[in-house]
N, C-alpha and C positions, 0 to 999 in steps of 0.2 A: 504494500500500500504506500502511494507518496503523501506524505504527506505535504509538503508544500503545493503541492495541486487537487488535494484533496478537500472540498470546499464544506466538507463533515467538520473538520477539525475546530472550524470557527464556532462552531456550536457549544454551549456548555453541556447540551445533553442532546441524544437521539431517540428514535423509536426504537423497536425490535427490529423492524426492516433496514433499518441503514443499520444497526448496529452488526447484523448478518450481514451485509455486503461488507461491510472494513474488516471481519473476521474469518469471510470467505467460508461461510457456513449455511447450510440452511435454516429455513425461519422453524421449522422443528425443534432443530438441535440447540440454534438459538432460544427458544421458547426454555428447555429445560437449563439450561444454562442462567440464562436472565430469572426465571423462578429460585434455583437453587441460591444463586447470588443472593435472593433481597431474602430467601429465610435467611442464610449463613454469613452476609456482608462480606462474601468475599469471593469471587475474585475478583470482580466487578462490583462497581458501588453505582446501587437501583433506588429510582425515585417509583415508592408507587401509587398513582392519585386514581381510588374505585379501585377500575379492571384497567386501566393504563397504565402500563412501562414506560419508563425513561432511564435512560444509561446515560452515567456520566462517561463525555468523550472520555478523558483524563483516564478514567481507568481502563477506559477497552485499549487505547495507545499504551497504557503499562502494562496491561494483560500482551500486547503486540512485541512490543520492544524495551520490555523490559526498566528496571527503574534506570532512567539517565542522568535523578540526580537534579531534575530541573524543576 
């Protein structure tokens, strides 16, 4: 994923769907991932308002490339 052309990154959080495209997964495997996160806070940090998700960018780029530290 680039990020310097990746127009996701500007975001403080995303949906399920873009969050599956920057992790190059399906919205399934996403779906259980994004669930297991907001019980467990981790590995991803989930906002959940109702029945909607949001992922913070921050942590799917740490989940990606690891901590840079930044």
């Amino acid at each position: 994923m680039d990020t310097v052309n990746n127009p996701h990154t500007d975001c403080l959080t995303v949906d399920v769907k873009t969050c599956a495209q920057m992790l190059g997964l399906g919205l399934r495997s996403t779906y259980r991932l994004v669930e297991q996160s907001y019980r467990e806070k981790q590995p991803l940090r989930v906002l959940r308002f109702g029945t909607t998700y949001r992922i913070v960018t921050k942590s799917i780029l740490t989940l990606v490339y690891g901590n840079t530290g930044g």
